[in-house]
C-alpha positions in Angstrom: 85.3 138.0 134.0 85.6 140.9 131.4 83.2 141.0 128.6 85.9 140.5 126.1 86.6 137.2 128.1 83.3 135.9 127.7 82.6 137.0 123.8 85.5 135.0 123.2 84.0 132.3 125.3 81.3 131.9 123.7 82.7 132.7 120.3 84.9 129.4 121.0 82.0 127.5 122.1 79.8 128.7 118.4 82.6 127.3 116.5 83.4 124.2 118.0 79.4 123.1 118.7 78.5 124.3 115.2 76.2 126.8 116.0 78.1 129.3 114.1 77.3 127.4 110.7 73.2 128.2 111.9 73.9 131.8 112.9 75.5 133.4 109.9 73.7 130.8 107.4 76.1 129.1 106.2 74.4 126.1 106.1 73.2 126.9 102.6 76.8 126.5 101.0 77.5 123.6 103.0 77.5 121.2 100.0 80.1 124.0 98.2 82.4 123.7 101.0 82.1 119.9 101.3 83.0 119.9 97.4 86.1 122.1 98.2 87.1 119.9 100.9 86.8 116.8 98.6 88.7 117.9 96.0 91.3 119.1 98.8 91.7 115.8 99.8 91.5 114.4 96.2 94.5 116.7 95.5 96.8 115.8 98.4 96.4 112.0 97.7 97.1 112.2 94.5 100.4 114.5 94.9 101.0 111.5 97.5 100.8 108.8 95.1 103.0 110.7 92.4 105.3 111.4 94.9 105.7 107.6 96.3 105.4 106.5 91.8 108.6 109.0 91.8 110.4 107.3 94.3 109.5 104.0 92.7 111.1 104.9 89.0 114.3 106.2 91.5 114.9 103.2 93.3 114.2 101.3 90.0 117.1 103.5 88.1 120.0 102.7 90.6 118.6 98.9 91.0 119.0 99.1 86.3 122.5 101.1 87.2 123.7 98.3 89.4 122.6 95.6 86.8 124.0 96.8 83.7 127.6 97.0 85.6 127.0 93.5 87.0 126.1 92.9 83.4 129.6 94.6 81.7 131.5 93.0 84.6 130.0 89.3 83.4 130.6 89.8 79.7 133.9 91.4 80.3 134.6 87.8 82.1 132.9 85.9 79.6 135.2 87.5 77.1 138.2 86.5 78.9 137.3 83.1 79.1 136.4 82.7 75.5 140.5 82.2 75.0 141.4 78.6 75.1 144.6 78.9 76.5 142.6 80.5 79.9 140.0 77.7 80.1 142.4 75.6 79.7 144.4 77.2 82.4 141.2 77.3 84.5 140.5 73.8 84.3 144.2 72.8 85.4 143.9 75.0 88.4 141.2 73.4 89.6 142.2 69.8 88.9 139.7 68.9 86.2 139.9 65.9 84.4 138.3 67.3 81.5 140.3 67.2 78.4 140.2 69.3 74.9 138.4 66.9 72.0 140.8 64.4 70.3 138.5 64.2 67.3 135.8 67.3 65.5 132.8 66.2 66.3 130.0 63.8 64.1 126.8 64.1 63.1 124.5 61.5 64.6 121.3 60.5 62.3 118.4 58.8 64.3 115.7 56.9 62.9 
């Protein structure tokens, strides 16, 4: 085994056991490095969350979309029916017995 082979052996070995953080001294801006990692992690959950809010207000916009035509599409009908002749029409087709008022209607005083 070449020298090169085992510098890089043992290389490997100092960073994965640690030892590296001892021999060049870092170990006195360890609690920099943590900070950086923190805020890091701080960063990328919080781009997560605004991302997943994002799709939130999305799915919200085509769920409003959908109800305002379901809305026009029920006040367009409602403003068909609002004809007499078509309720009437209506009510025929489906064999109602329900008839249009003989008489305008009376005010009732209770006691």
């Amino acid at each position: 085994m070449g020298k090169k082979a085992q510098n890089f052996k043992k290389w490997f070995v100092d960073i994965f056991s640690g030892d590296i953080i001892l021999k060049k001294g870092m170990y006195r801006q360890m609690w920099f490095v943590t900070y950086i990692f923190a805020l890091f992690c701080i960063i990328i959950a919080w781009s997560l969350y605004v991302e997943k809010k994002m799709v939130q207000v999305e799915r919200n916009a085509k769920v409003i979309e959908a109800l305002e035509v379901s809305y026009h599409q029920r006040s367009i009908e409602l403003v068909g029916l609002d004809q007499r002749t078509k309720v009437e029409a209506l009510l025929e087709k489906n064999h109602s017995k329900l008839l249009p008022p003989e008489e305008p209607a009376k005010l009732i005083k209770a006691e």
